[in-house]
N, C-alpha and C positions, 0 to 999 in steps of 0.2 A: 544392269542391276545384279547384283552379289547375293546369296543366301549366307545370311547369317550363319555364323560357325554356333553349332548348337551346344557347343562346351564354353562356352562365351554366357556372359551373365542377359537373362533374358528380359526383354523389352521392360515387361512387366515387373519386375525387380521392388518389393516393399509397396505394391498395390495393397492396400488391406482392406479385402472385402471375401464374401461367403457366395457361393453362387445358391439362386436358387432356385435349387433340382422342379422339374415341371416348368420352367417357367421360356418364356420368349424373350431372348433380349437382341434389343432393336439396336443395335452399331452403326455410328456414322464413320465414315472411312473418310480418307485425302480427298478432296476434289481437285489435286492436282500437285499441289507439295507436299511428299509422302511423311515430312517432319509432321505435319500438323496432326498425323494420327496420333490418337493418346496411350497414355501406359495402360489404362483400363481399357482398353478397345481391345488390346491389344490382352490383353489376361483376359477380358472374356471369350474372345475368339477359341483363344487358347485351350480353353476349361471346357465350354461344349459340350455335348456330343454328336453336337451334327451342326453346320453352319447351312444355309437356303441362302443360293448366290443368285445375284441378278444373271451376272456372267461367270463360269467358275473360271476360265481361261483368265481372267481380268483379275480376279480375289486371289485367285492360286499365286497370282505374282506380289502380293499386299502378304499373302502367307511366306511365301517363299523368304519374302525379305526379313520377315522377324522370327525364322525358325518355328513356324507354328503349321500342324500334321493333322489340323483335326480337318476329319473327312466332310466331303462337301453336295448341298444336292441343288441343282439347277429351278432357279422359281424367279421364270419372268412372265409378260406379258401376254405368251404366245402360249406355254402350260399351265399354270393359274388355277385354272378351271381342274386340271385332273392335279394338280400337283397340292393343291389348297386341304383339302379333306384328310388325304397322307399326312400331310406337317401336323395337322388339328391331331387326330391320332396319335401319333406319333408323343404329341406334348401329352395330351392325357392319359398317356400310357407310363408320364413320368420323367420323361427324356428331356431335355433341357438343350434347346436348340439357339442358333442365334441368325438375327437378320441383317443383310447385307445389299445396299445395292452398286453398281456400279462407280459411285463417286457420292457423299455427303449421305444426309439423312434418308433412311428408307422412308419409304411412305406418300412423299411427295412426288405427284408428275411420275410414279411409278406403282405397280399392282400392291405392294410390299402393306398399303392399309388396309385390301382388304383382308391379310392374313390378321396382319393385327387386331380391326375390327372382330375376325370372327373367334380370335385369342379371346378378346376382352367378352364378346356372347356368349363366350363358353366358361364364364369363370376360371381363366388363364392367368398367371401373375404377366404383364407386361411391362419388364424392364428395360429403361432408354440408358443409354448409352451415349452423351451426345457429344460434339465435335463440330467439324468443317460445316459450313454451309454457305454454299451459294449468294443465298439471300439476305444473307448478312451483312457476308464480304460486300457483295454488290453495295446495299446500302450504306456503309458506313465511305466506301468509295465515291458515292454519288454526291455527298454531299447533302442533299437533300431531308427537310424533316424527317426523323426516325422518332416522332414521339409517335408517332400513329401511322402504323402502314397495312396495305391488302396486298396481299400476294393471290394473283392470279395465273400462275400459271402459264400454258400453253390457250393462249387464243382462238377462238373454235375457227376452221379453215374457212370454212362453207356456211352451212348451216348455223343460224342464231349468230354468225361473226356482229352484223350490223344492229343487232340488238343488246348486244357484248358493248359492244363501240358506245355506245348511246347511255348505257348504263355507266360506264367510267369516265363519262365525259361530266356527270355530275359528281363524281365521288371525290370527298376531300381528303381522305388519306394518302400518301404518297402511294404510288403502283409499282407491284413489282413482278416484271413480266418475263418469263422465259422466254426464246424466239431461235429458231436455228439462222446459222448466217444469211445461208440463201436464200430466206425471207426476210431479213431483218428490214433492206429496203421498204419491200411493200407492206410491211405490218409499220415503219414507222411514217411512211406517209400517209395508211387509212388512220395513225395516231392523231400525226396534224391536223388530218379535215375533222377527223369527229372531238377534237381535245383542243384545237385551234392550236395553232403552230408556232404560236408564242411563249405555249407551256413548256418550261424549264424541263429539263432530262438528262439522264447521261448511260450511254452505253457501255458496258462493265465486258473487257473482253480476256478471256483466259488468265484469269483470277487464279490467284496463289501460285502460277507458273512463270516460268522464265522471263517471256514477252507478254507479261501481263500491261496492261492498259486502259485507262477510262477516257474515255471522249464525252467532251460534257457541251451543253449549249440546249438550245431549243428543240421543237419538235421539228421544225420548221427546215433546221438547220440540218440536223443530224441525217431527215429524208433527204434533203437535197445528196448528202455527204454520201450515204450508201447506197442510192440509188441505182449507179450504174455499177460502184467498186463494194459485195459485198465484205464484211468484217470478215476476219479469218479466224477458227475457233468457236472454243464454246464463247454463248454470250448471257449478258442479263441485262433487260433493260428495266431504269427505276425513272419514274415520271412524276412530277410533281400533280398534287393534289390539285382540284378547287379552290382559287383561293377566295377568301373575302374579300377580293377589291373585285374579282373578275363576278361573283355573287351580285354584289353590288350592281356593278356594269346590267348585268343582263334585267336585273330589277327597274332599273334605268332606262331599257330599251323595251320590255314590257309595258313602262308607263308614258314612253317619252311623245311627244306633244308632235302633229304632220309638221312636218318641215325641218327638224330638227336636224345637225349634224348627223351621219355615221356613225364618225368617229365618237358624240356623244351619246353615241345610241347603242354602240357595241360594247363601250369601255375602255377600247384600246387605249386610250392614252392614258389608262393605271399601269399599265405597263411600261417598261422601260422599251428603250427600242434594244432588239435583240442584235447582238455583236457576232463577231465569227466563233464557231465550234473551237473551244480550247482542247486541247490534249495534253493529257501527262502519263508518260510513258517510264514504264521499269527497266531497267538495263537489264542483262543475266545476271542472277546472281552467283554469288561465290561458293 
């Protein structure tokens, strides 16, 4: 990666907007193709007077590439606590900072809300800036209903996992789950048992880069799939909802009569029979 010639017309070129002084503005960055950042991201970074970096080593190269010098102060998960009070200060003293984390929107699955939270307790202007995200790309990849979705996050490891499980196992909006690779196996086979391994899914892998790719099929399937071989990269997974036939089903097995089939007792056969894990994969791009 190249740093912009700073005599070169800059990123931001005919943004027309005012900043405003005191205020927190929230920046979404690249989650991995550095076009997707915007000319505004990029002029507010710019204007500043202080940027709060997840990672500065990581931002410093997101600066470096658009010519942009504003100084930077480190606020992750590990300083927070001492580094939270300072930025608060700092804005009410007038200063005009902006927030950044490591790849798409601050806030989520990282400390970055509670700065903002305590922005907005202290009568702070909180300005979003929004861009790339994850959650999006994932969804509109998966295919799956996006008129209604939950994003959950990182799945508890230990503790409350299996009351986690139980709770999404009724939930009818689609799920949209973060999961690092080397869990994805066993987070998508405790999916299957507690979601039944029939429900539709598709795993969302290194989105907006190069060898990006979505693997789509069951729950059922996709455990079997990275069970032993996990995905490589970041990943998202999105899981189909509750449906009304599988509602149904289970209404049916609450009510159904001794003797009765299984198969008429569980619902499965509202379902289709589940086929092999499709794959559609991106070549590099040019």
């Amino acid at each position: 990666m190249t740093a912009r010639d700073p005599a070169s017309q800059p990123p931001w070129e005919g943004v027309q907007d005012s900043l405003q002084r005191g205020g927190l503005y929230v920046v979404a960055t690249p989650i991995g193709n550095m076009a997707d950042f915007s000319p505004r991201g990029a002029w507010a970074l710019a204007h500043v007077d202080r940027i709060a970096a997840e990672d500065t080593r990581h931002t410093g190269l997101l600066l470096a590439r658009h010519g942009i010098q504003t100084p930077m102060a480190p606020y992750h998960e590990h300083n927070a606590q001492r580094m939270l009070p300072r930025l608060i200060a700092e804005l009410k003293a007038g200063r005009t900072l902006a927030l950044v984390s490591d790849a798409g929107t601050p806030g989520i699955s990282d400390p970055g809300y509670r700065l903002i939270a305590e922005a907005v307790e202290q009568g702070i202007a909180v300005v979003p800036v929004p861009g790339a995200s994850s959650i999006l790309a994932a969804l509109i990849s998966a295919g799956l209903p996006m008129n209604r979705f939950a994003f959950e996050g990182f799945l508890p490891r230990k503790k409350g996992r299996q009351t986690r499980l139980g709770e999404l196992a009724q939930e009818t909006r689609t799920l949209v789950i973060f999961e690092s690779p080397l869990r994805a196996g066993k987070t998508l086979g405790d999916l299957a048992h507690a979601l039944g391994p029939g429900r539709r899914a598709a795993i969302c892998r290194e989105l907006t880069k190069a060898f990006e790719e979505t693997v789509r099929g069951t729950l059922g399937e996709l455990a079997e799939r990275y069970a032993k071989s996990p995905p490589k990269g970041e990943i998202v997974l999105v899981i189909e909802g509750l449906t009304r036939r599988e509602r149904r089903g289970e209404a049916a097995a609450r009510t159904v009569e001794p003797g009765a089939s299984e198969d008429h007792a569980t619902g499965e056969g509202d379902r289709q029979r589940p086929g092999k894990a499709k794959r559609e994969s991106r070549g590099r791009r040019g």
